[in-house]
Each structure stands twice: as structure tokens, then as C-alpha cells.
VOVEXBA-284316 format. One record per atom (N, C-alpha, C): residue in three letters; x, y, z. Coordinates in steps of 0.1 Angstrom, whole numbers, plus 5000, padded with zeros to 4 digits. Atoms other than C-alpha are relative to their C-alpha. Layout:
% residues N
ALAXYZ/...
END
This chain:
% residues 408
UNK500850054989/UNK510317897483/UNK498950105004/UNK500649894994/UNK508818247489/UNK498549934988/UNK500950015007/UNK507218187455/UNK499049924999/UNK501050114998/UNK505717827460/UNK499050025010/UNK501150004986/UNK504317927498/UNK498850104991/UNK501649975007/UNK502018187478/UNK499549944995/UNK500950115016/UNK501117967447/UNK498949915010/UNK500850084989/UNK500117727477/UNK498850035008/UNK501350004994/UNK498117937496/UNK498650084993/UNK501049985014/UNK496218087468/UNK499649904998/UNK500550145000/UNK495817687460/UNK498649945008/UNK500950064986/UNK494217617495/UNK499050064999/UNK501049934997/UNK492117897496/UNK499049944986/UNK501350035010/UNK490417837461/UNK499649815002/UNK500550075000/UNK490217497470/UNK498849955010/UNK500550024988/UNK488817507505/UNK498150114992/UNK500749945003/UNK486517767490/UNK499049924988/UNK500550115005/UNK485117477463/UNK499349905010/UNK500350194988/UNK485117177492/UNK498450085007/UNK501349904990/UNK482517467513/UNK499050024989/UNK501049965012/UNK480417557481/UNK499749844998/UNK500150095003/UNK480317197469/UNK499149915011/UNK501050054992/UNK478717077502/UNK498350074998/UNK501549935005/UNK476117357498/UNK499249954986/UNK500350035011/UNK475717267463/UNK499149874995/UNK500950145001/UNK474616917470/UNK498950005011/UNK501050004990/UNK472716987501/UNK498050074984/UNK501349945011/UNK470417227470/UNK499849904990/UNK500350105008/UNK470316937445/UNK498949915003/UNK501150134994/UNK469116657465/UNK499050025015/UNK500250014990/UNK468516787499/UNK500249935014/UNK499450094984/UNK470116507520/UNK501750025003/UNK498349994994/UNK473316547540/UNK500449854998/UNK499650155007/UNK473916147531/UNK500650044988/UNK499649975012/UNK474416287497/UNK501250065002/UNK498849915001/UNK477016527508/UNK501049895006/UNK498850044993/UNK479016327528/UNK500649884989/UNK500050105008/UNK478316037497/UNK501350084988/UNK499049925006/UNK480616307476/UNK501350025004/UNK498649974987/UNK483216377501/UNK501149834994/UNK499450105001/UNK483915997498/UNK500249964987/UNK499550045013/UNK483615927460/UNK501650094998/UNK498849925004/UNK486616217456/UNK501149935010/UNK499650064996/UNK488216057485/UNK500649834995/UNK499550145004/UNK487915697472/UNK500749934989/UNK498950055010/UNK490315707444/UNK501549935006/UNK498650004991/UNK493315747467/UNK500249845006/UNK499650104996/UNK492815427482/UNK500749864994/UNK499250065008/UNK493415217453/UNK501250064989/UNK499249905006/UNK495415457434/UNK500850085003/UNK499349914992/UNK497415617455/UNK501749954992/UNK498650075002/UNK500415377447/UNK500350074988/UNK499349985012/UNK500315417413/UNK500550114995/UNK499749875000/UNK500215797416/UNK501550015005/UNK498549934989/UNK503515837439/UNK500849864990/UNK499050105009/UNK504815497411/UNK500650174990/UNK500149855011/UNK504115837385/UNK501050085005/UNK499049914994/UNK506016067406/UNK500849985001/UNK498950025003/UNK508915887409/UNK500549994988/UNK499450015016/UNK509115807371/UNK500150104992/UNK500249825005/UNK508316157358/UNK500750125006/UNK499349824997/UNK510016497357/UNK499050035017/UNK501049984986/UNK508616607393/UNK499150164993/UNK500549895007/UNK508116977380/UNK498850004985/UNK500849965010/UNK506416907349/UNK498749895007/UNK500650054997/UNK504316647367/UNK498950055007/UNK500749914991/UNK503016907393/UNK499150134992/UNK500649825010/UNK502217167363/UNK498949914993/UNK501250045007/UNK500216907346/UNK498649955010/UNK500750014994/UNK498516807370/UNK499050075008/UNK500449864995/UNK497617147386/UNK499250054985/UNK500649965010/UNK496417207350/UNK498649944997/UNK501050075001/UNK493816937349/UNK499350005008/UNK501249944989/UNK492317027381/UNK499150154997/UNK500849875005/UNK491817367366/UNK498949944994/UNK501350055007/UNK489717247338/UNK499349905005/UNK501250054992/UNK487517027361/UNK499850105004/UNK500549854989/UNK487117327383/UNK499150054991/UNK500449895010/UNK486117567351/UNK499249904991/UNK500950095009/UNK484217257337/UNK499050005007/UNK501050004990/UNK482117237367/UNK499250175002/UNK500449834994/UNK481817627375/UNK499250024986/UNK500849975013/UNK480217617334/UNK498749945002/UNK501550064996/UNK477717347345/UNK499650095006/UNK501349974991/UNK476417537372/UNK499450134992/UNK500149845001/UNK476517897359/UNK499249964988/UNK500850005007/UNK474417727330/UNK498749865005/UNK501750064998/UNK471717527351/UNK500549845003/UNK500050125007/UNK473317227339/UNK500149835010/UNK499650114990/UNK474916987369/UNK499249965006/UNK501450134991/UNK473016697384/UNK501149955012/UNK498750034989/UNK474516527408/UNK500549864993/UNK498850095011/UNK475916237382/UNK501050054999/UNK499349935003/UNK477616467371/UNK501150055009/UNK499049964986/UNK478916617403/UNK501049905003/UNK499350134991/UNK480016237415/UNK501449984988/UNK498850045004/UNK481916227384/UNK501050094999/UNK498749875000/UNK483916537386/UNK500449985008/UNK499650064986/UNK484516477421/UNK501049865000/UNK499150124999/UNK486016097412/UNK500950064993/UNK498549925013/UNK488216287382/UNK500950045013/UNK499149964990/UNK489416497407/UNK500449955012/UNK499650064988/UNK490116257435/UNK501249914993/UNK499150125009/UNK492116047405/UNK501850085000/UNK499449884999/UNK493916387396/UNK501050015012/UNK499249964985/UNK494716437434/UNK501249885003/UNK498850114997/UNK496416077436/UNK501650014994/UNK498549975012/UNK499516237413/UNK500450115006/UNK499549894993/UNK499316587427/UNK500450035010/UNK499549974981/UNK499316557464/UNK501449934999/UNK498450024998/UNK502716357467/UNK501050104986/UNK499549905010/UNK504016587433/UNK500450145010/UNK499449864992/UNK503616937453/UNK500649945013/UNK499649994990/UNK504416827481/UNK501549954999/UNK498150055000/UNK508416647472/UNK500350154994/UNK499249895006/UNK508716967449/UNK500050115010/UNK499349894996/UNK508517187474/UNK501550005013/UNK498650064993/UNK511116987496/UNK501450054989/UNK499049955004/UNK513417077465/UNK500450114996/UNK499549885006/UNK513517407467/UNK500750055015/UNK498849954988/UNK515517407504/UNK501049915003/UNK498950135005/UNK518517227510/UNK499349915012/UNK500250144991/UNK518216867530/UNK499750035015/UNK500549954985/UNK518417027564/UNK498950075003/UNK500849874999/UNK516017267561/UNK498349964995/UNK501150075000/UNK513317017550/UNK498650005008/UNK501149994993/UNK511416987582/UNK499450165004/UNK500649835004/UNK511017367580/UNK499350054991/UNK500949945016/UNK509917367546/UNK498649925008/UNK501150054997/UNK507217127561/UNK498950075013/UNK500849884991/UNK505917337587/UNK499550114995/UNK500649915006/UNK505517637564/UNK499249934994/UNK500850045008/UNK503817457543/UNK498349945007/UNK500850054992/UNK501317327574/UNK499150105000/UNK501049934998/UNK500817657580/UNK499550094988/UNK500649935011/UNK500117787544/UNK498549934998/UNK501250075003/UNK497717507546/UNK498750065007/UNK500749984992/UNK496017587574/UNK499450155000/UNK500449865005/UNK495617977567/UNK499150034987/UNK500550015012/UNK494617917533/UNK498249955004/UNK501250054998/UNK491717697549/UNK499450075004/UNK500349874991/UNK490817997570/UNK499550084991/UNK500149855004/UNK491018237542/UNK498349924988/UNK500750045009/UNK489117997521/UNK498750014998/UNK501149974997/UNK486217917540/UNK498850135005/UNK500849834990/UNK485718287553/UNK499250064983/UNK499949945013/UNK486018387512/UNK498449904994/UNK500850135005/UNK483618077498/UNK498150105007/UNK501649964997/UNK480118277518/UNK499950134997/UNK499949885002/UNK481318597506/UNK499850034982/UNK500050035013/UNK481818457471/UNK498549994992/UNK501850075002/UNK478218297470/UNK499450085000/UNK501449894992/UNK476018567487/UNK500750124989/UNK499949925013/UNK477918817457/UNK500049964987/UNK499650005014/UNK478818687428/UNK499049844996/UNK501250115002/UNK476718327431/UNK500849865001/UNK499450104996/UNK478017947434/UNK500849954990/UNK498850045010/UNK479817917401/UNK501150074999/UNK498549915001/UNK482318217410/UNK501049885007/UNK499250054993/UNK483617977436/UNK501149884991/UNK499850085008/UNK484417737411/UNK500950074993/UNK499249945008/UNK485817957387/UNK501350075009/UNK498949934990/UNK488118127415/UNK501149895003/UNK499150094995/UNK489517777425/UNK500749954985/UNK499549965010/UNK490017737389/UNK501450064996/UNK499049905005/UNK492318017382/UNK500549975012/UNK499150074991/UNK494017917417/UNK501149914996/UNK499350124999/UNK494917617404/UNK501250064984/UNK499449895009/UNK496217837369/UNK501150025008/UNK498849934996/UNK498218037391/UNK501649955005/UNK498950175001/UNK500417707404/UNK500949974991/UNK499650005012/UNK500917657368/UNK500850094994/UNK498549945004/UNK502717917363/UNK500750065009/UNK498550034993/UNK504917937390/UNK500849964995/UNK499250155003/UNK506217597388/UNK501050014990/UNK498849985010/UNK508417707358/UNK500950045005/UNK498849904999/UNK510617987374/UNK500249905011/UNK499350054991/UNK510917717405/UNK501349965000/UNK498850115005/UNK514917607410/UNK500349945015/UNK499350054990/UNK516117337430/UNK501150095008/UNK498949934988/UNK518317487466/UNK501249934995/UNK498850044998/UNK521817437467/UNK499849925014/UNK500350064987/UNK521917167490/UNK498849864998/UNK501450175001/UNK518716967481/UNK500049854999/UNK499950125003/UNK518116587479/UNK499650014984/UNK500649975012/UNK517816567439/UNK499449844997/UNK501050185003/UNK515416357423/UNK500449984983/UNK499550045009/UNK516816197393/UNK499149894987/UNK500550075009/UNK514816047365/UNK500749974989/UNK499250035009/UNK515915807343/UNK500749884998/UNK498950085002/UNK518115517332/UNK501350025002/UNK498349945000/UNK521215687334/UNK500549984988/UNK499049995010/UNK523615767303/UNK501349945000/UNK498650085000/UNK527015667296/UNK500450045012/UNK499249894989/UNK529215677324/UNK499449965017/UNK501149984989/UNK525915697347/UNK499549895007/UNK500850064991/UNK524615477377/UNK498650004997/UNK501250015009/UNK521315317361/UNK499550055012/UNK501250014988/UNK518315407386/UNK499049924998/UNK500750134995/UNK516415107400/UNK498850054992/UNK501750005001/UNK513014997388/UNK499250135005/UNK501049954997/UNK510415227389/UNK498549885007/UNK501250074998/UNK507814957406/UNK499350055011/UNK500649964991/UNK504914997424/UNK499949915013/UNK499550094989/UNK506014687445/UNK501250015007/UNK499049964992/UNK509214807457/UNK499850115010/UNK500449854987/UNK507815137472/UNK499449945013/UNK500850074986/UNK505514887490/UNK500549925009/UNK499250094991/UNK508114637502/UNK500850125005/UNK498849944995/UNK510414907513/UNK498950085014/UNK500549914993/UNK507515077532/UNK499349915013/UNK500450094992/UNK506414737546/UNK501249935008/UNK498650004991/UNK509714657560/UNK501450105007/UNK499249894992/UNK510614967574/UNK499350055012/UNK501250034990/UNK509614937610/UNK499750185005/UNK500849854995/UNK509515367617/UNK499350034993/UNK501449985011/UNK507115357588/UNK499149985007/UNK501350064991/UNK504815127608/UNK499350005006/UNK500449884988/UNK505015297637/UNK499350094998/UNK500749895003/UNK504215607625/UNK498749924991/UNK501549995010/UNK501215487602/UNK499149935012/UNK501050074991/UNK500015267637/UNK499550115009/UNK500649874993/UNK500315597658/UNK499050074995/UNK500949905003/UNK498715837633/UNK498449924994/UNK501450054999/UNK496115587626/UNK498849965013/UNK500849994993/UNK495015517660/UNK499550145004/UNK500449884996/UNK494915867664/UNK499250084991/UNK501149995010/UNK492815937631/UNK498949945003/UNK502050094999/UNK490015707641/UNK499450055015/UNK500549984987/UNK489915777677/UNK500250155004/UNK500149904994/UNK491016157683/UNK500050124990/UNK500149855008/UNK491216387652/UNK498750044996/UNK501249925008/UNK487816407642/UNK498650095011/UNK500849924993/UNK487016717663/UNK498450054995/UNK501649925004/UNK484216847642/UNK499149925003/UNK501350074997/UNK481916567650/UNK500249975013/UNK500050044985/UNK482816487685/UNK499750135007/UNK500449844994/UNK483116887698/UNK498850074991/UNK501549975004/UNK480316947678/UNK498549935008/UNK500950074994/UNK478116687693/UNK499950045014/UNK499649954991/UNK479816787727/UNK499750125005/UNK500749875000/UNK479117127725/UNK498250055000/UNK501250005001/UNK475317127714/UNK498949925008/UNK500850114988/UNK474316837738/UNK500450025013/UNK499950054986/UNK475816787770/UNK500950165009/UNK499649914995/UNK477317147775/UNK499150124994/UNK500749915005/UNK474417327755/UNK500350114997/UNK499649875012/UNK476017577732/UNK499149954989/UNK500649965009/UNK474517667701/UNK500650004986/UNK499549975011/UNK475817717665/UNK501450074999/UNK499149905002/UNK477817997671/UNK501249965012/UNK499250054993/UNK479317827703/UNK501149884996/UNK499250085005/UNK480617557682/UNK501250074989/UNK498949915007/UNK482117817658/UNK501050055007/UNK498649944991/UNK484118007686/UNK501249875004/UNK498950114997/UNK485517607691/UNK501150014990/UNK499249975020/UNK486417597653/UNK500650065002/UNK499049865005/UNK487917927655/UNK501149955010/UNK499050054992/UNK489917807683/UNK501049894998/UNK499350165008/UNK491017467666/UNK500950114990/UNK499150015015/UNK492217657636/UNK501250065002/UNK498649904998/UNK494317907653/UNK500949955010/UNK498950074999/UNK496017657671/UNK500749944994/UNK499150025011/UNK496817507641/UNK500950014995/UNK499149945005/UNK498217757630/UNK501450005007/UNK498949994992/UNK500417807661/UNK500749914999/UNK499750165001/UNK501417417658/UNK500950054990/UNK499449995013/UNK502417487622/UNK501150085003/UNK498749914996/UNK504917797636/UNK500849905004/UNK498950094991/UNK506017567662/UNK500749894994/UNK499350155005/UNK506817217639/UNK501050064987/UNK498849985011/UNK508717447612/UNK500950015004/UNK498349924996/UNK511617527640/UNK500349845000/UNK499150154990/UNK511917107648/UNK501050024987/UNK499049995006/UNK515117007631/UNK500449834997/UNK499750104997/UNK515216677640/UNK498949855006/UNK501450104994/UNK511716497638/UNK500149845005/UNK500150164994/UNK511416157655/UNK498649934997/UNK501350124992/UNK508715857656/UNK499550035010/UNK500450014985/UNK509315897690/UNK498950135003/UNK500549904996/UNK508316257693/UNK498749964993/UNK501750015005/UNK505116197670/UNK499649925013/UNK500650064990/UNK504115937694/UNK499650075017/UNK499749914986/UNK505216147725/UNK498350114997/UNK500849884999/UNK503116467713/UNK498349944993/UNK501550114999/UNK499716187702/UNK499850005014/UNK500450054990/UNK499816067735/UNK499550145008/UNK500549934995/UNK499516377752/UNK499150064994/UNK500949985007/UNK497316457726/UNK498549985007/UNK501450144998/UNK494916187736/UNK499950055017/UNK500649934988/UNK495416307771/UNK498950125000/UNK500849874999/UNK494216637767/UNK498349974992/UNK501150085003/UNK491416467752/UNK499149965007/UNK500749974989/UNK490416317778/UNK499550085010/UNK500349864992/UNK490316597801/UNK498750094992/UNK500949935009/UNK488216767774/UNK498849964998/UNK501550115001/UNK485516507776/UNK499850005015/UNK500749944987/UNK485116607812/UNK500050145005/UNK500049874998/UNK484616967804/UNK498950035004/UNK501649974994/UNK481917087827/UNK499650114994/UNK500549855008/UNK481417447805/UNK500950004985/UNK499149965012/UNK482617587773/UNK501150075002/UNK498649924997/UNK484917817792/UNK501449925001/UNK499150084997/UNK486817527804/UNK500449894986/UNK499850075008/UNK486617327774/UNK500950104990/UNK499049875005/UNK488117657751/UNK501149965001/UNK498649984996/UNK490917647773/UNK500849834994/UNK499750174998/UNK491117257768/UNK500850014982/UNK499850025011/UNK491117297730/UNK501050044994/UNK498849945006/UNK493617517719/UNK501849935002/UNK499250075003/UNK496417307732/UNK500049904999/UNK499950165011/UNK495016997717/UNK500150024987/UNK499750015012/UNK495117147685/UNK501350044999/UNK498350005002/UNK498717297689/UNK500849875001/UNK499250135002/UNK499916947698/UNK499749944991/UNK499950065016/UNK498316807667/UNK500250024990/UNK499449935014/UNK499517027645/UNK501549975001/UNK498250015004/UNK503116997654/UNK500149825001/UNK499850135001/UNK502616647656/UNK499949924985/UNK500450025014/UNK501316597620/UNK501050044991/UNK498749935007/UNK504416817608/UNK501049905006/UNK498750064999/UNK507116617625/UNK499549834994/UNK499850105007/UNK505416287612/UNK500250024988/UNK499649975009/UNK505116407577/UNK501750024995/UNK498549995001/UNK508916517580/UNK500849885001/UNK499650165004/UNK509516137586/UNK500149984993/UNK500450105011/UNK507615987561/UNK500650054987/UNK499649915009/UNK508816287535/UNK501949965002/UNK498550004999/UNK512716247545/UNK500749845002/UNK499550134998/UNK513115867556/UNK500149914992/UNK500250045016/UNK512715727521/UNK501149994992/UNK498949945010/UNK515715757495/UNK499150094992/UNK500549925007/UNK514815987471/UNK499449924990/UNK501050055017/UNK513915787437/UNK499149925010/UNK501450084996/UNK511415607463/UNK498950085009/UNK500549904995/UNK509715887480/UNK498750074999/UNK501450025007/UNK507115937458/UNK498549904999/UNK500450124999/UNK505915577459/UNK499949945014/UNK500549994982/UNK506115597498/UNK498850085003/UNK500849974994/UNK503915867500/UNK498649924989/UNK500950055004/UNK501915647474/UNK499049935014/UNK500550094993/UNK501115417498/UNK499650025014/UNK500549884982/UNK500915647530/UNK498150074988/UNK500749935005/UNK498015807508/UNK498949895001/UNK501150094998/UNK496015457506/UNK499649955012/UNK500249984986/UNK496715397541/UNK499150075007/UNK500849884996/UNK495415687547/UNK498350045000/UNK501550035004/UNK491915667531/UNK499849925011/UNK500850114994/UNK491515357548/UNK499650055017/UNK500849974985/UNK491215537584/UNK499150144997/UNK501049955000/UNK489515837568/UNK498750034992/UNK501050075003/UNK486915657555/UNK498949915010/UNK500750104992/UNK486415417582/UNK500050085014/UNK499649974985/UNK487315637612/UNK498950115005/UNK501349915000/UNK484015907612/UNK499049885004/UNK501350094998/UNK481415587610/UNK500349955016/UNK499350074992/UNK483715387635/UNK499950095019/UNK500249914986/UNK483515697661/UNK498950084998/UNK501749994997/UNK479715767651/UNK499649905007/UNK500550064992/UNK479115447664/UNK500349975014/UNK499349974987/UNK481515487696/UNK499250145009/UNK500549884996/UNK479615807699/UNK498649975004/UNK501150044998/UNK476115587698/UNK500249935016/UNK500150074986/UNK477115407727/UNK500550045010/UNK499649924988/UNK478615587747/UNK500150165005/UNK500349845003/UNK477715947741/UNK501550104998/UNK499249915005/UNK479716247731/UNK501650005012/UNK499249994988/UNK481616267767/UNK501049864999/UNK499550094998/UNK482315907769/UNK501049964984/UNK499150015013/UNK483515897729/UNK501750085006/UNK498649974996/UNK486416137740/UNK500549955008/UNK499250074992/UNK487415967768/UNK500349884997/UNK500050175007/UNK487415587754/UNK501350044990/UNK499449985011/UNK488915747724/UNK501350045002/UNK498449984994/UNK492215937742/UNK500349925008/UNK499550134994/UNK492515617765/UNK500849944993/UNK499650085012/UNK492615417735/UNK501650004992/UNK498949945002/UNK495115637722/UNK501649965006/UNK498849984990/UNK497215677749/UNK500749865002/UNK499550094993/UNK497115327760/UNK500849884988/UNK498950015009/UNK498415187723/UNK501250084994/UNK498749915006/UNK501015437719/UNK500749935012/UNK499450054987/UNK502215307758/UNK500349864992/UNK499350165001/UNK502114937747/UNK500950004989/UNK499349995007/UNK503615027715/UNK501850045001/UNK499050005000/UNK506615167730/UNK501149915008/UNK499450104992/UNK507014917756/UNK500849864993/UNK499250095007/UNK507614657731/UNK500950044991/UNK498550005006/UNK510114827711/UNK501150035010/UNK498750024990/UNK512414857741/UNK499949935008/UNK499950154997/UNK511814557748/UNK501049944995/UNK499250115012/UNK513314397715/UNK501150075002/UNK498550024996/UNK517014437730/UNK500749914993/UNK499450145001/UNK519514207717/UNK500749995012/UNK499050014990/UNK521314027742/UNK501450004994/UNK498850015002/UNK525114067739/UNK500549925001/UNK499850165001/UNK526613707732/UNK502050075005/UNK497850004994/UNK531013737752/UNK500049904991/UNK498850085010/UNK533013557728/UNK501649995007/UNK498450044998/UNK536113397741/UNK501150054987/UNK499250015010/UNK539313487726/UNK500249924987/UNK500250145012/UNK539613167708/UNK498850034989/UNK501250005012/UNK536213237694/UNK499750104992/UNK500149845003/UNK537113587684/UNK500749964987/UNK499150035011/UNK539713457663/UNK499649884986/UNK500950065009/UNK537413177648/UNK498850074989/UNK501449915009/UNK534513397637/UNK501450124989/UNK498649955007/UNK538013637620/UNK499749924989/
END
């Protein structure tokens, strides 16, 4: 586990350090920020139709060799790309199509690393693995973006490329020495042998009926979706917030950033100790989320807003960790893969639609009023939400003796 949390955050960093160069890279091509954000989404928009089929993949394939091949083919995009530039060569065709490759790529890898490193602790110890893992994420993004202008301004914009590259290399050869914990959920590929309990279909329609008739699935994908469209996307709301109606500057919005991330981090500490993730708690720590939200959208200074921030990002970090530890653990195992298929298409669909959706909440109602509408929102579908599941009671039917012995 020691070994994967490095592999991983060597991962993040070279990748975070691509995603920051690759913005630059198109802003110098074409010069429109439309274009950048038009890349963001081509790499994004594989996942939405493809997601399934990816997490069908995962369940049907070795997990290990799945995660090495995969991690291998992102290299060579990387090191295909870092050759274009470092010889003149990339357009932005080109770009859009390495970008879709590797959004295709990602639909097999992301649910791949992430079950393999569930089997390297035993079953209890899962939502712990998912917390370190939050915060390898989240450090890595740190190390990445700090590394990515240090990269450029010495060595030039195709080191970055080549760096994430050999990141993705270094993955590759881990993944060999990894061995399943004593204890683990094992994942079993296969028909079974003599003797052996066949294992079900591999379909990509079972993952989806099991995930559409599992109502803490629902939940969680209706909580973390109202809460993706209406309260995660700090960078454009405290950004707008910041530079308009509390008049900070550049560097004022950075000291927010810095503050977002290092609560992050803290989050990430705090959701490796839960033991025992809930629906309920995700819902619980949104809502307050969305509170603090509000409040934050009636920050009269940046001193006051600061303070506001740091424990809306701790609550969304441990909140993101104990859903994940759901959706990751509530699944059987041969279907796990094909759950987070479909959590992955899900997923696009709010962040895709949930940036425009609260640009134009931000048109009408300005930056102040976006966050408050938006943690309302929040708050006040997570409230109806729980109201009607403890609602749906059954009533208890008395049975006479006599009818005790009929129903027998």
C-alpha cells in the first residue's frame, strides 16, 4: 500500500502538471479560452458514454494487468504528445485527438486503480485506503501545479509532457510487486473450473440494473449531484466573488486556492479514520456544506470569507471520501467495476452541465446571490430527500393467532 500511495502520487503530480501546461498550450495555439475549456471537455466526454463499458472491462479482466496496460498507454500519448511539441509539430487537431485517446484510456483506468488499490488492505480497512488515497490525490495536485511553471519557465512545455510520461511508467512498474492483503474482498475472473462456482455474466446491463435498483446508490448520486452543479465549483464562483464584489485581485484569489487545497488535504486526514461511511453522513456533511456556503456568499471581506472557506473545503473533502467508500464497498465485488462504470457517466453528465448551469445562475443573480441560491438548493433537497425516506415506513399488519397459523 506504501508502494501504490507513491506510484499514485508521482501519477497526480505528472498529471496535474500536463492538465496546467495543456491549458497554457492551447491558450498559445489559438488564443481563445473557449478553446481551452473546448479540450477539457473533449477528454472529459468519452466517460459519459464509455464509462460502462470501461468498469464492464474491469470486471472481466485481470485487475492488475488491466491497470499496467492501461497506465502504459497513457504513457505513450503523453511521450507522443511531449514529441509533437518539442518538434513544432501539434495543432490543435491533434491536441483534441490525444486528449479524446486519453479520455477513452481514462474510462478503464480510473475504476482499474482505484479497486486495485482497495486490494491491497483487508475489507475493513477500505475506507482508510480511500482517504489516503484522497489525500495522495490532493497533494499530488499541489505538487503538480507548483512543479508544471517551474517545469516550463526551465526546461520548456514539452518537459511537462515527458515528466507525466515517465509518471505514468513508474505505475507500470509497481503494479507487478503489488499483492493482495490478507483479508481483502478478491476479485475473481473467470468461469470457474471444475469443482468451481461459475461467475455471473460479465454484462454491461447488469451493473446498470443493480445500480438502478439500489436505492443508497440513488441517493448518493442525487446528493453528490445536486451538490456538483450547485456548490463544488469553487473556482468560478470564489473567483468571480473575490475579484467583483469583495475586490481582491489575482493573488487574493490564490491565497483562497491555497486555502481550498489545504483543507482538502485536512478532509482527506479526517475521512481516512471513518470506519463506517453512511449515505446518511454524505448527505449530513453536503448539507452543512451548502450551509457554509451560504454564509460565504454573505462575506463582507476576504478576512471573513478565508475563515469561511477552509471549513467548506474540509467538509467536502471528507464528504467525497465517505461517498466514494459507499459506492467502492456497496457493490459485490465481480460488479464493482461496472458500478463505478456507470457512477463515471453519471458523473460527466453533472460535470459538463454543472459549470454552464451555474454560469448562468451566476448571470442572474451575481456571484453573491449564485452561492446562496446554490447552498439553499442544496440544503433544501438533501432536507426533502430525507424526509421522504423516513417517511416510507411500513406499517405493521397484528395477525391473529388463527392467522399466524394460516400464513405457517
Amino acid at each position: 500500500m506504501r508502494w501504490w500511495s507513491v506510484a499514485n502520487f508521482v501519477s497526480n503530480a505528472g498529471t496535474w502538471m500536463q492538465l496546467t501546461v495543456q491549458n497554457l498550450l492551447v491558450l498559445q495555439i489559438t488564443g481563445s479560452a473557449a478553446a481551452t475549456g473546448l479540450s477539457m471537455s473533449v477528454q472529459a466526454a468519452p466517460a459519459l458514454l464509455m464509462s460502462v463499458l470501461g468498469g464492464a472491462a474491469v470486471d472481466r479482466w485481470p485487475r492488475k494487468l488491466t491497470a499496467a496496460v492501461s497506465q502504459a498507454l497513457l504513457a505513450v500519448i503523453a511521450f507522443t504528445t511531449a514529441t509533437l511539441v518539442a518538434l513544432d509539430r501539434l495543432d490543435m487537431t491533434s491536441l483534441m485527438v490525444l486528449a479524446a485517446v486519453t479520455g477513452v484510456v481514462a474510462t478503464v483506468d480510473n475504476p482499474a486503480c482505484a479497486l486495485l488499490g482497495n486490494d491491497l488492505v483487508p475489507a475493513e480497512d477500505v475506507p482508510s485506503a480511500i482517504g489516503v488515497g484522497a489525500l495522495v490525490f490532493n497533494a499530488g495536485r499541489l505538487a503538480g501545479a507548483a512543479l508544471a511553471g517551474v517545469t516550463v519557465g526551465f526546461l520548456g512545455t514539452a518537459a511537462a509532457y515527458f515528466a507525466n510520461g515517465f509518471s505514468f511508467l513508474f505505475v507500470t512498474a509497481v503494479i507487478p510487486f503489488l499483492r493482495p492483503a490478507a483479508g481483502a474482498v478478491r476479485h475473481v475472473v473467470g468461469k470457474g473450473g471444475k469443482g468451481e462456482r461459475p461467475q455471473p455474466a460479465m454484462t454491461v446491463r447488469e451493473g446498470i440494473a443493480f445500480f438502478a435498483r439500489r436505492p443508497r446508490l440513488l441517493a448518493l448520486a442525487g446528493v453528490t449531484g445536486v451538490s456538483a452543479v450547485f456548490g463544488r465549483n469553487y473556482g468560478l464562483t470564489l473567483a468571480v466573488l473575490v475579484t467583483g464584489p469583495l475586490a481582491g485581485g489575482a493573488g487574493a484569489f490564490g491565497t483562497v486556492s491555497t486555502v481550498l487545497a489545504a483543507g482538502g488535504i485536512l478532509g482527506a486526514v479526517l475521512g481516512a479514520r471513518l470506519r463506517r461511511p453512511s449515505v446518511r453522513l454524505v448527505g449530513a456533511l453536503a448539507a452543512t456544506g451548502a450551509l457554509l456556503q451560504v454564509v460565504a456568499g454573505m462575506s463582507p471581506s476576504l478576512a471573513v470569507l478565508l475563515v469561511l472557506v477552509l471549513p467548506m473545503a474540509v467538509v467536502e473533502s471528507v464528504s467525497d471520501t465517505a461517498g466514494t467508500s459507499v459506492l467502492q464497498t456497496d457493490p459485490p465485488a465481480h460488479l464493482r467495476g461496472r458500478v463505478l462504470g456507470v457512477w463515471g457517466s453519471v458523473g460527466t453528465v453533472w460535470s459538463l452541465g454543472g459549470p454552464p448551469a451555474l454560469g448562468l445562475l451566476m448571470e442572474l443573480a451575481g456571484p453573491r446571490g449564485a452561492l446562496i441560491t446554490g447552498g439553499l438548493i442544496i440544503a433544501a433537497s438533501i432536507t426533502a430527500g430525507h424526509l421522504l425516506h423516513t417517511r416510507r415506513t411500513q406499517t405493521p399488519v397484528v395477525l391473529r393467532p388463527e392467522a399466524l397459523e394460516t400464513a405457517a
